[in-house]
Structure formats: structure tokens, C-alpha cells
C-alpha positions in Angstrom: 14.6 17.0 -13.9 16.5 13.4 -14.1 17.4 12.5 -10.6 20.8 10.4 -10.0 20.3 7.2 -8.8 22.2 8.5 -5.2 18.8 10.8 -5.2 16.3 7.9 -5.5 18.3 6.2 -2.9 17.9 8.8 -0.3 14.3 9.5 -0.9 13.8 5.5 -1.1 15.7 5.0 2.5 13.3 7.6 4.1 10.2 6.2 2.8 11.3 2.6 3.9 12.3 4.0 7.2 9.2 5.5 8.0 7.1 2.5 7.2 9.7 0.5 9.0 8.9 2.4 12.5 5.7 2.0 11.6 5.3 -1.9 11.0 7.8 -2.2 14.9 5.7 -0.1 16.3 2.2 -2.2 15.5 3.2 -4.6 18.3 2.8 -2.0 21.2 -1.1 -0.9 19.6 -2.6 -3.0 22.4 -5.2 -0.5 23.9 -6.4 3.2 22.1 -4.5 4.7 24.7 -1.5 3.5 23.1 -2.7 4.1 19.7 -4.1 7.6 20.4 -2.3 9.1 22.7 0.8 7.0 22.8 0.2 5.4 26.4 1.1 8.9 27.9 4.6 7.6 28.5 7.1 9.7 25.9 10.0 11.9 27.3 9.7 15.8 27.2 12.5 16.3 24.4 10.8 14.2 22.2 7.5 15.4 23.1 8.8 18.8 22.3 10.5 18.4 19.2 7.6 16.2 18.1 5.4 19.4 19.2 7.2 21.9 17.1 7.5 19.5 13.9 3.8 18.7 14.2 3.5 22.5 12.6 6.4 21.6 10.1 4.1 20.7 7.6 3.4 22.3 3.9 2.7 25.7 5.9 6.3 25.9 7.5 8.7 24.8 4.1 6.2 25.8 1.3 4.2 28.3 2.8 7.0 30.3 4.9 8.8 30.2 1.9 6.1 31.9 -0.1 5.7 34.4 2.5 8.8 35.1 2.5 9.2 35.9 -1.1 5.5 37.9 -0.7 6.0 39.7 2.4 9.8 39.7 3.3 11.0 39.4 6.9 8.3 40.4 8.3 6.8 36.9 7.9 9.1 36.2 11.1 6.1 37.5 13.3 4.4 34.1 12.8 7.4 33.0 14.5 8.3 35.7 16.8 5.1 37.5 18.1 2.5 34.2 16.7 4.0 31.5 17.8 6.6 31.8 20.9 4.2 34.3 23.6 1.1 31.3 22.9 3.6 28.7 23.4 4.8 29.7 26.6 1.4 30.4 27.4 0.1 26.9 27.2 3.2 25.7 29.3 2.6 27.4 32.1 -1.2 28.0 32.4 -2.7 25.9 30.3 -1.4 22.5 30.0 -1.6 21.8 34.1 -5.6 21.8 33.3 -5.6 19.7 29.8 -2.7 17.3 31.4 -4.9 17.6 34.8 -7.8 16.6 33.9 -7.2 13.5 32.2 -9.2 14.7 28.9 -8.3 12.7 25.8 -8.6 15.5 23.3 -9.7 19.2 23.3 -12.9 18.7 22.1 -13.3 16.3 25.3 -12.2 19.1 27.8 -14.3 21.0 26.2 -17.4 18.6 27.4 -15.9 18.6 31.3 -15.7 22.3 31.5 -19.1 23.1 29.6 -21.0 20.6 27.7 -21.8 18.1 25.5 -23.0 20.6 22.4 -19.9 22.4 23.1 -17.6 19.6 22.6 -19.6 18.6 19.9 -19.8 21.8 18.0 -16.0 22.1 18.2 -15.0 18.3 17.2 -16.6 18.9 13.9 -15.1 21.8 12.9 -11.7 20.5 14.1 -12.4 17.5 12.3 -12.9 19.5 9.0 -10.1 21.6 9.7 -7.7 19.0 9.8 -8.6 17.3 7.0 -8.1 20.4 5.0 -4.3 21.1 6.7 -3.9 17.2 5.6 -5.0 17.8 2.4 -2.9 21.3 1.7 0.5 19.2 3.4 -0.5 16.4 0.1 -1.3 19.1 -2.2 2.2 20.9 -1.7 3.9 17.8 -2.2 1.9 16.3 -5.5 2.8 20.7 -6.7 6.2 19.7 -5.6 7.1 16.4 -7.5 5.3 17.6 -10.2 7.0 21.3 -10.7 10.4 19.2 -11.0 9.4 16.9 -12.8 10.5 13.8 -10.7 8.2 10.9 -12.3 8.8 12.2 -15.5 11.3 9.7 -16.6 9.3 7.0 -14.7 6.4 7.8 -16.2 7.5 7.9 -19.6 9.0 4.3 -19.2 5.8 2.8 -18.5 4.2 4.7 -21.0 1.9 7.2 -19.2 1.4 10.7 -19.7 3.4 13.3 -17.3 0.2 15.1 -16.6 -0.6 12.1 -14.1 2.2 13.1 -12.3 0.1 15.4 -9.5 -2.3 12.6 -8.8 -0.1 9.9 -8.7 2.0 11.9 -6.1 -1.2 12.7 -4.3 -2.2 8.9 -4.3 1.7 7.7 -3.5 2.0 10.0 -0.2 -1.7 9.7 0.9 -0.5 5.7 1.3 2.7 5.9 2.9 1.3 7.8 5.5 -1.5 6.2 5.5 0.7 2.7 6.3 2.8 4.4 9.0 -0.2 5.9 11.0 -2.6 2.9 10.9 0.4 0.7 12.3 1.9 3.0 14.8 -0.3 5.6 15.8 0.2 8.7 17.5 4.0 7.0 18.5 4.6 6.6 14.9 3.6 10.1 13.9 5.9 11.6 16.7 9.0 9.8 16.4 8.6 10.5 12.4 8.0 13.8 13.0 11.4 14.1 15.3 13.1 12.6 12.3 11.8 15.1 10.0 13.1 17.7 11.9 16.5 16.3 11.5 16.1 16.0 7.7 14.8 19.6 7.7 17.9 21.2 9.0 20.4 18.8 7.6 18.0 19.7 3.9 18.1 23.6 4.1 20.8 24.5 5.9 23.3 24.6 2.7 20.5 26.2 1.0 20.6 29.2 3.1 24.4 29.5 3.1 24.8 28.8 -0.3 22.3 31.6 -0.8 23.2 34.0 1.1 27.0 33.9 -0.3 25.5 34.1 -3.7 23.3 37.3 -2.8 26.5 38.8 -0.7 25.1 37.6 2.9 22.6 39.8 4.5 23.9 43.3 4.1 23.9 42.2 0.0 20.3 41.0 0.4 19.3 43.9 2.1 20.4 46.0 -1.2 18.5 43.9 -4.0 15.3 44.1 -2.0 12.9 47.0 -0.8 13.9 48.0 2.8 10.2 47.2 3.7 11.0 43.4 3.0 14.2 43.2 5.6 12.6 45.1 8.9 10.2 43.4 10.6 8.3 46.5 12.1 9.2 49.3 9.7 6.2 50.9 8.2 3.6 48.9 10.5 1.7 53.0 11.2 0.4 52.6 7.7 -1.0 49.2 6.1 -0.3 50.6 3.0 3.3 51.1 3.3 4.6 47.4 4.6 4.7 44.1 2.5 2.2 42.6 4.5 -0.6 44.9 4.4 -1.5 44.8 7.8 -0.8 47.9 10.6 0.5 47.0 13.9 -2.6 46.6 15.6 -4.0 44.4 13.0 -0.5 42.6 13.0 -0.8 42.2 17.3 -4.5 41.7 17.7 -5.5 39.4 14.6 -2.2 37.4 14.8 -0.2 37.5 17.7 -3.0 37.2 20.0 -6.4 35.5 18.2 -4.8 33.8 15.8 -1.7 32.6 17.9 -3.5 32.1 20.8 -6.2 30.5 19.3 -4.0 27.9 17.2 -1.6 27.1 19.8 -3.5 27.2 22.6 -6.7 25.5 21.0 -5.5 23.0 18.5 -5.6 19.8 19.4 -3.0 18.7 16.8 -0.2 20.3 18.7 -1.8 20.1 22.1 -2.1 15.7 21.3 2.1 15.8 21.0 2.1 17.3 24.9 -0.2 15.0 26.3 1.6 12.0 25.0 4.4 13.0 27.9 4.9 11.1 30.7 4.6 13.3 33.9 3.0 16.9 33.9 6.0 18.3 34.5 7.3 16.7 31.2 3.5 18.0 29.2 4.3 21.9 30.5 7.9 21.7 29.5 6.9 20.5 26.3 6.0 23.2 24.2 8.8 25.6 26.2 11.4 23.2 24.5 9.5 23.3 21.3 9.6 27.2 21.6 13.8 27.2 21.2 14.7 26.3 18.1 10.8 27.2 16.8 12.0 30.8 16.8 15.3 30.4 14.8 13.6 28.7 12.3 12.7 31.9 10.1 16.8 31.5 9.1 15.9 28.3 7.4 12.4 28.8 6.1 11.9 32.5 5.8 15.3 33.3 3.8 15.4 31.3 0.8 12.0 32.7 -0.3 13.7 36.2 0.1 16.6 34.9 -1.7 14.6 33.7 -4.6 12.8 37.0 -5.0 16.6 39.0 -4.7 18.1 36.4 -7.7 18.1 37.8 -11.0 15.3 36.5 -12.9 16.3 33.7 -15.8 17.6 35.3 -19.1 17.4 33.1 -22.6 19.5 33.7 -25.3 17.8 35.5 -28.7 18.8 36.8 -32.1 17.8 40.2 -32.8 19.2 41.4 -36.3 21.6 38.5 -36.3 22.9 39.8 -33.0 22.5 37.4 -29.7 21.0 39.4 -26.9 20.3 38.2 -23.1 16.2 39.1 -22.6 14.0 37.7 -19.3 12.7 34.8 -20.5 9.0 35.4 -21.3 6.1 34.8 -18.6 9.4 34.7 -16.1 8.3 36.6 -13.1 10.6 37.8 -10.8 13.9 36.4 -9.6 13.7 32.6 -9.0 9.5 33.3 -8.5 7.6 32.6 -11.9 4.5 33.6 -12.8 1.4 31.3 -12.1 -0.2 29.4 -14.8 -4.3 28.9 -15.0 -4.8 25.2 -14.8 -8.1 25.8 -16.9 -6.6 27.8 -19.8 -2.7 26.7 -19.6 -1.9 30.4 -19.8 -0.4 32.8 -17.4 -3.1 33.6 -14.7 -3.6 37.7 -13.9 -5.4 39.2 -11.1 -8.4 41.5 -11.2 -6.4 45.1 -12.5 -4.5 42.5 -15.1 -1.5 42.1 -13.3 0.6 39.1 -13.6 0.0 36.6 -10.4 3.7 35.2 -9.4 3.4 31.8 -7.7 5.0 31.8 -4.3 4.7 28.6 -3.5 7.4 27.5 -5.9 10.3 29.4 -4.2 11.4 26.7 -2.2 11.5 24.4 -4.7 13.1 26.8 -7.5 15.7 27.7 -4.9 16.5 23.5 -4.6 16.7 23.5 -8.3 19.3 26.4 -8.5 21.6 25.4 -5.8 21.6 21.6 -4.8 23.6 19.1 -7.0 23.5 15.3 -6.8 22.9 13.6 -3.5 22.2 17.3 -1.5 19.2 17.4 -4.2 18.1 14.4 -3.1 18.5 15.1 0.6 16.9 18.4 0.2 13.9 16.9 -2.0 13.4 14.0 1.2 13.4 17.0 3.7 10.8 18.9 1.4 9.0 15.5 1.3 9.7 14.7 5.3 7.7 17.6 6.0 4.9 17.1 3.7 4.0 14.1 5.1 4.3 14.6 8.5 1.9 17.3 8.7 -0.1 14.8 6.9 0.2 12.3 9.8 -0.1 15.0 12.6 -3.1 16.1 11.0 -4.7 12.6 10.5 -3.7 11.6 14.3 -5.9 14.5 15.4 -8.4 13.5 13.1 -8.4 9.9 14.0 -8.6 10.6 17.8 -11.2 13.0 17.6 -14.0 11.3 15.2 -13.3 7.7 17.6 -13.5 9.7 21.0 -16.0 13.1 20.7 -18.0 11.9 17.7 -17.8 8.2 17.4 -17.9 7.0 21.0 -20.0 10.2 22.3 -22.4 10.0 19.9 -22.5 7.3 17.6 -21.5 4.0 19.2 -21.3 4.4 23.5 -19.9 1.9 25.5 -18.3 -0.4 23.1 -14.7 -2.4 24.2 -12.0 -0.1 24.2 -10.3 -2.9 21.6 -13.4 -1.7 19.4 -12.5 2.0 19.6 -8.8 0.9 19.1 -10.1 -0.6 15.6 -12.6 2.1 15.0 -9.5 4.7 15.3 -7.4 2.5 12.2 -10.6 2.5 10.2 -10.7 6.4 11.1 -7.2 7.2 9.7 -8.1 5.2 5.8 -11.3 7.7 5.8 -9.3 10.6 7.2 -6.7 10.3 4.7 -9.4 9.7 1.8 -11.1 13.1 2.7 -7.5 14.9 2.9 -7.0 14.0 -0.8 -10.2 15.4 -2.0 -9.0 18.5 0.6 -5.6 18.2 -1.8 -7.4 19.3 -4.9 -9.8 22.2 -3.5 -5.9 24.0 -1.9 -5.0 24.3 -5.9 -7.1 27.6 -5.8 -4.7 29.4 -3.6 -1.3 30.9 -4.7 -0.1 31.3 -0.9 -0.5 28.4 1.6 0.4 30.0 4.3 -3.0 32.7 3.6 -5.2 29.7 2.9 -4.7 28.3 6.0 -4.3 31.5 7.9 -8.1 31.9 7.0 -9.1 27.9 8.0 -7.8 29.2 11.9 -9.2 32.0 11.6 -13.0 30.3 11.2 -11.8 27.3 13.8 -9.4 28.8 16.3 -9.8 32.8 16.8 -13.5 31.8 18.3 -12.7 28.8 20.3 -9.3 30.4 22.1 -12.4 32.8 23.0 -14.0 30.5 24.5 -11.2 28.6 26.0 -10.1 32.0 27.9 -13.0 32.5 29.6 -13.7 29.4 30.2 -10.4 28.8 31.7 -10.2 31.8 33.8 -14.0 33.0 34.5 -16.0 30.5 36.5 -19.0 32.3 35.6 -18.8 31.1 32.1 -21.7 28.2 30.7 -21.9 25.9 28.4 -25.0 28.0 27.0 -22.5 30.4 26.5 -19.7 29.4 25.1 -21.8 27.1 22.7 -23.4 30.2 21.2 -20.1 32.2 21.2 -18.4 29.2 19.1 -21.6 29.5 16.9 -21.6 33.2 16.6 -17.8 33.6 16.7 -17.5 31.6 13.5 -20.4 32.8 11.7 -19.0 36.4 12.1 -16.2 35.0 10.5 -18.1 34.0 7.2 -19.8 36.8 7.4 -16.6 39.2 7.3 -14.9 37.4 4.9 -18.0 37.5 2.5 -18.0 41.6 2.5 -14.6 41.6 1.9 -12.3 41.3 -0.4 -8.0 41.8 -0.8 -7.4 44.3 -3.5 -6.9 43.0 -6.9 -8.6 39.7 -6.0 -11.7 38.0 -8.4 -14.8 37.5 -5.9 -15.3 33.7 -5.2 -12.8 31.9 -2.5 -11.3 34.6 -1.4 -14.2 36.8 0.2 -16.6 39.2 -1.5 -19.2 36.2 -2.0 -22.0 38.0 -0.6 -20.8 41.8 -1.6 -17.8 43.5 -1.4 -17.7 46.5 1.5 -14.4 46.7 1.9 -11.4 46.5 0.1 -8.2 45.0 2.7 -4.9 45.6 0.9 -3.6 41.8 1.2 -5.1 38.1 1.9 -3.1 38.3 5.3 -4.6 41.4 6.6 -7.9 40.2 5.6 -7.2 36.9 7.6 -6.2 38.8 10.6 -9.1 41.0 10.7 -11.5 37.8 10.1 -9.6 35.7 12.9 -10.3 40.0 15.1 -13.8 39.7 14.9 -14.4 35.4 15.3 -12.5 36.2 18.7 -14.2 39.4 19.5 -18.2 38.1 19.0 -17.5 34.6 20.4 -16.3 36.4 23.5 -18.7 38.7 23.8 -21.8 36.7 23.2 -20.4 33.9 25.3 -20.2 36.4 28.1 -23.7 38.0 27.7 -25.9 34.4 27.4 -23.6 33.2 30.4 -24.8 36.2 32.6 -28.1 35.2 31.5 -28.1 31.4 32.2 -27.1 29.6 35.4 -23.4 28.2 36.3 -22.3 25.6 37.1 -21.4 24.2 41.0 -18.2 25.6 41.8 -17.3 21.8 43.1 -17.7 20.6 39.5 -15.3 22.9 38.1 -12.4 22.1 40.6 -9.3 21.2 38.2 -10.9 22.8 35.2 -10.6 26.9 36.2 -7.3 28.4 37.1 -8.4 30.2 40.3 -10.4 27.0 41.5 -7.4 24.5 41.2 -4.3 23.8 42.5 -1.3 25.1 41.1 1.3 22.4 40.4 4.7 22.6 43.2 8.0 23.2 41.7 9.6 23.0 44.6 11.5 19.6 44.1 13.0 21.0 40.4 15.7 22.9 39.7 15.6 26.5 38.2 16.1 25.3 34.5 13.3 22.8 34.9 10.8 24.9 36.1 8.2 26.3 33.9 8.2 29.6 34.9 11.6 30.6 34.5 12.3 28.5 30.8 9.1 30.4 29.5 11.2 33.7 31.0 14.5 32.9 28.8 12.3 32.0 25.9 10.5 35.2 26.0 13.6 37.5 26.7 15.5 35.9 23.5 12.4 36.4 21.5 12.2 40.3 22.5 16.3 40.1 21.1 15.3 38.9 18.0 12.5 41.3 17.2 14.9 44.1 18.3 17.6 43.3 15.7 15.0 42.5 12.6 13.2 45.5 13.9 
């Protein structure tokens, strides 16, 4: 693909932009408070858009897309039933104690309510898990630019080969965000992030419309695609007979509770953007603003992966017996989705029964292609790229805060100057980023994001929501506990996902490493059942060994359990401010939507 000059432009203005806000920003870095948590001082809107756009990374363009074309509509639960009840959750009962209690992260909470092993137990798996989001946000974006072939020209000029066109992408994006974050910090990271929103819906919006006319709006879509793939709930009786594989309860329990829950409620990535406000009124209203536009989002993520898959698939002219004909052009796939092609053998890769496997992940970016001349390419390819590397930066601001505060400091190097924890925190974010690109190269393996990562929460989050629950609203709970619940939560979740496998899948990455027991009809369901059982041992074991060792002093635990602390007054705010009755409204229009895309 050439790109216009107008194209480069636009893509050049953003990346100047960004490091711009970072290099102003550098001169308010003055303590780690300011670099880590961005002196708790930001305004609820931003906080809030910031919050939402933190998940607007390679799992919400790339990966929705994908899941769209895979699975249909029904991808809209992860919007609608595993997003919007967790984020009102956290608004009202959750953020008073994280806000509260002055913790500087989630692992650190973690160490006030329980223990140190606790805290220390979850900051290295977080840390892990981040670097592997970071490293799937850079992998989508080197995929990107190279699928389209942007540095083709460039790289032809100089003389290189185009095959060093992923890792020069990989290397380009790892330092511009790199630059931005170790300048600005957290405050950086946010205010990018509430640009990228911007540049998201300015980006897809003519996508969708465009799309939609071309496939005859919805009612036309709705005929060019199974009925499965435009109802949300139809067939969810039988996992055999929806898109997603998964029946209801699988679809309720394993993602709209465990995995929602757990990822919302748990993740410090999202949870850092709320703390960053500058009252506690502001931090609980946070993710309730976030949760508005979060659940119209499908319309701008979800449909052009449907779209792709309802296009006719590309034709090339041939001679047969001196007559042209139109034929699908070979190794096509289907509609705008082609197939995927093994990086080992260069040829087209099949599953386990021999079936072509189609590469979801390129929707989005065939759909650009398709539709979006001159300058909207180029807007639409800086909102593609906008997104990348913000959930690059969201991921490595997590990453950053966590290894200086719960590994670094607790562990490593205790009572240092807090200017030595500020550097400690920069150095952090060049070692962060350096692990995400390694984490770039091992997210090639997957040919769905959005089920790669689906199974990263469901080893990290589904336990520790577990253990946040009880600890949260059962005083009886210990650190003994809900240390060997995290332990025992996860390591059911290796072990589950070793015995299984999704049908049609090689054993290796995707389960089925230790033997294969059972046979789940898609990588989703098997993900929701993996994040079912992480939740269900954790919470069970934590329960028993805490019956069996001794609490804590209830006067300890004052501010850190809901029935032993104050609840916050609301008295002095009006309706619309409180918590309570914007977490109603959100909930009431989400019910709406799941009643029309029923």
C-alpha cells in the first residue's frame, strides 16, 4: 500500500503530539507520586475516559474486531454483561476502600488487608501479565503495518528487505512509547489515552457507516450472515448451536462474573486511572462515566468485523477456454477475512481436521483497506495505531508502579529517598517495555487476541477477584488464606487448561499439554471454564485454611472490610452525582441493550 503524503502527515502529527505531552509534562515529575499516580489530582471526566481507553488497546480494535468476525454479535457480552455490572461494581463498593485506604497499587492493598506473601504473590503475576498485554498491543501493531504494507516503500528506498517490516514496527512503537511514559508518567499515559479515544471515534465511525450502507444497514447484514451471528442470546441452551461455543451459564459465570469481575475489579491497570482522581467522590464516579460510552462501543468495534465476514470475498479475473471468468481468488477465505499463513512454511496454515484457519485479526485492517481513501486512511491507520500504543503505555504504567512499589521498594531496596524510587520507576518503564517486545513475538501464535488474552485473565484475575471478595466482605478471611487460594486458584487454572483442548486445535499453547480429557467447542468457552474453576478453588481453599488459621484484630481491618468501615455521605451531592443512582441508569440502559440484540 503507497500512502499519500496527507497520510504520513497525520500519522507524523500524532506521533509528534504524543511525545510533545510527554517532554511538557517532565517538568511536573518532581516526586513518584506524581510520576505514578499523577499526584492524585486529575478531574473525574478525564479520569474516566482515561479509565475506559486504558482497555482500548490491541484487545478492543483488533481483537473485538476478530470476535466479531468469529463469533458475531454476541461478542457484545464483553461489553454488555463483562464489562458494565463489574464497573459499576467498583464504583460503588469498591473504590471507597482502594481510594480509602491510601494504597498505591492493588498489590499494596493487598498487603494492608492480608499480607506481605499475598501482595507479593499477586505483584508478580500482574507484573507478568502486563507485560504480555504490552507485548500483544505491539504485536497487533508491527501485524498491522506490516499486513498493509506501510514501510514498504520506505524500506525499499534505503534498500532493506520488506520482511524487516514487523520488527522495525515492533522496535519504532516500543520507543515512542517508551519516550512519552518515561517523561510523563502516569499523566502522560492518561491524557494520551483521552486523545486516543478521540482519534478512535473520529477513525471508525465512517467505517461503520460506510459499511453498513454497503451491506444494506442492519436488516441487510442480518441476511448475509447466520442468525446465530446477529442475537446476542439465541441458542445459548446449547453450546453447540451459538458462535461462541459457550452455554449461558458458562457465558454468565466464566465471563460476566469471574472473568469481569476479576479484570475490572482486580486489575490494577484500570484501577491506577481511578486513583489518579482528585477527591473520592471523583475515584467512584470514575469508572460509572467510563461505563457510558464503554457500552456503545460494540457499534464501532464489534460491526466491521461482522461486516468484513458479510462482504463478498475477493474475485480475480481468469481465462478458461479463452473465456474470462470471475473465480474467489485462491487461499481467499471468507469475505474481507483471509486465510492465515504459517510463518514457518509460508503456506496456508489448517487446523487439526485440515480445515483452512481464517485470520481474524486482519478484519479491521482489511475493512480500512476496502473503504478509507486518502487522508480518512490515514486518520483511520493513526486511530488503529493510537490504540496500540496506548494499551502499550497503560500496561507499562502498571508495570512500572508495581515492580518500584510491591517488589522493588518491599523487597529489594527498603527505605531509599522517594527521588530514588521516582528514578527507579523510569529505569522500570525501559525494562518493562524491553520484556513487552519479547511478549510481542510469543502473541504471533494466536489467530484471535481477544482468546489469548481472555486466557492471561483467566490465570491472573478469576483467582484474585476470589480473593478480593472475600477479603472485601468477610472479616474472617487471612492472609494464610487467600495466599493459598491465589496459589491454588491459578494452579487449577494450568491444570484445566492442560486436559483440555478446543475442538480442531494442535496440542501445545492452546491446552491439551498434559492430556487431552475434554474437548470444549471454542478457545472462548475454554477460557471461561478455565477463569470457572481459578475463581471457584481460590475461593474455596481461601475459605477452608482461613477457618483454620487465626484472623486478624477487627481494629486492624477498619477501612479495609465493607461492614467494618464507614460508608462515604452523599448527602451534600446532587442525584446525578451520586454513585448509587449513576450506576442505576447505567445498569437500566445496559438491560435495553441486551433486550434489543437479544
Amino acid at each position: 500500500m503507497n500512502l499519500t503524503a496527507i497520510d504520513w502527515v497525520i500519522m507524523f502529527l500524532y506521533f509528534a503530539f504524543v511525545l510533545g505531552i510527554g517532554i511538557f509534562l517532565k517538568r511536573f515529575m518532581k516526586t513518584s507520586t506524581d510520576f505514578f499516580l499523577a499526584g492524585r489530582s486529575l478531574p473525574a471526566w478525564v479520569c474516566g475516559i482515561a479509565f475506559m481507553a486504558a482497555n482500548l488497546g490491541a484487545v478492543e480494535v483488533i481483537g473485538m474486531g476478530a470476535s466479531g468476525a468469529k463469533y458475531g454479535i454476541a461478542t457484545s457480552h464483553f461489553y454488555w454483561i463483562g464489562a458494565i455490572p463489574a464497573m459499576v461494581f467498583i464504583g460503588i463498593f469498591m473504590m471507597p476502600f482502594y481510594y480509602g485506604s491510601r494504597a498505591r497499587s492493588v498489590p499494596e492493598f493487598l498487603r494492608l488487608r492480608f499480607d506481605e506473601k499475598t501482595r507479593a504473590l499477586n505483584a508478580i503475576s500482574f507484573a507478568v501479565m502486563t507485560v504480555f498485554s504490552s507485548g500483544i498491543s505491539m504485536y497487533a501493531m508491527a501485524k498491522l503495518i506490516q499486513v498493509l504494507h506501510i514501510l514498504d516503500v520506505p524500506l525499499a528506498k534505503m534498500g532493506l528487505p520488506t520482511s524487516w517490516s514487523f520488527h522495525l514496527s515492533v522496535f519504532i512503537s516500543a520507543l515512542i512509547v517508551l519516550g512519552y511514559v518515561f517523561l510523563g508518567g502516569l499523566t502522560s499515559a492518561i491524557y494520551n489515552e483521552v486523545l486516543q479515544f478521540f482519534l478512535i471515534v473520529a477513525g471508525f465511525l465512517p467505517l461503520v457507516f460506510l459499511g453498513l450502507k454497503n451491506v444494506g444497514g442492519w436488516s441487510g447484514l442480518k441476511t448475509q450472515l447466520p442468525s446465530a451471528f446477529t442475537h446476542s442470546w439465541q441458542g445459548m441452551t446449547n453450546a453447540q448451536n451459538n458462535p461462541l461455543g459457550v452455554e449461558w451459564f458458562g457465558l454468565v459465570m466464566g465471563l460476566g462474573f469471574t472473568l469481569s469481575f476479576g479484570y475490572w475489579c482486580t486489575n490494577f491497570l484500570v484501577v491506577q486511572r481511578a486513583m489518579a482522581a482528585g477527591s473520592m467522590t471523583d475515584a467512584r464516579r470514575t469508572p460509572l462515566i467510563a461505563a457510558v460510552p464503554k457500552m456503545f462501543f460494540p457499534a464501532l468495534v464489534i460491526l466491521p468485523g461482522m461486516i468484513a465476514l458479510a462482504l463478498p470475498t475477493p474475485q480475480q479475473a481468469v481465462t478458461v477456454n479463452g473465456v474470462v471468468q470471475m473465480q474467489t481468488v485462491s487461499n481467499a477465505g471468507k469475505g474481507l477475512i483471509p486465510v492465515k499463513i504459517d510463518v514457518a512454511t509460508g503456506k496456508p496454515a489448517v487446523d487439526r481436521e485440515g480445515r483452512p484457519v481464517l485470520d481474524y485479526d486482519l478484519a479491521i485492517p482489511n475493512m480500512l483497506l476496502h473503504y478509507f481513501p486518502t487522508g480518512i486512511l490515514g486518520l483511520g491507520l493513526t486511530a488503529l495505531m493510537a490504540s496500540f500504543m496506548s494499551g502499550m503505555a497503560g500496561n507499562v504504567t502498571a508495570f512500572n508502579t508495581v515492580w518500584t512499589y510491591d517488589i522493588y521498594q518491599a523487597y529489594i531496596h527498603k527505605g531509599a529517598s522517594d527521588k530514588h524510587y521516582l528514578h527507579m520507576g523510569q529505569f522500570a518503564t525501559v525494562f518493562g517495555v524491553l520484556f513487552s517486545i519479547g511478549a510481542a513475538y510469543t502473541a504471533a501464535r494466536f489467530n484471535n487476541l481477544m482468546d489469548f488474552l481472555q486466557l492471561v485473565f483467566a490465570f491472573v484475575n478469576a483467582p484474585l477477584f476470589a480473593t478480593f471478595l472475600l477479603g472485601m466482605f468477610w472479616k474472617r478471611s487471612t492472609g494464610h488464606g487467600a495466599f493459598s487460594g491465589l496459589l491454588c486458584g491459578t494452579a487449577a487454572a494450568a491444570l484445566h487448561h492442560g486436559l483440555t483442548l478446543p475442538r480442531g486445535d494442535l496440542v501445545g499453547i492452546k491446552g491439551g499439554w498434559i492430556a487431552v480429557v475434554h474437548n470444549y467447542p471454542s478457545e472462548m468457552a475454554q477460557n471461561f471454564w478455565t477463569a470457572i474453576w481459578a475463581f471457584a478453588v481460590c475461593f474455596v481453599i481461601t475459605v477452608g485454611i482461613s477457618l483454620l488459621t487465626k484472623p486478624r484484630d477487627e481494629k486492624e481491618l477498619v477501612g479495609l472490610v465493607y461492614s467494618l468501615t464507614e460508608k462515604p455521605s452523599e448527602e451534600h451531592l446532587s442525584w446525578y452525582q451520586r454513585p448509587a443512582y449513576l450506576g442505576g441508569v447505567v445498569l437500566v440502559l445496559a438491560l435495553v441493550l441486551n433486550i434489543i440484540f437479544r
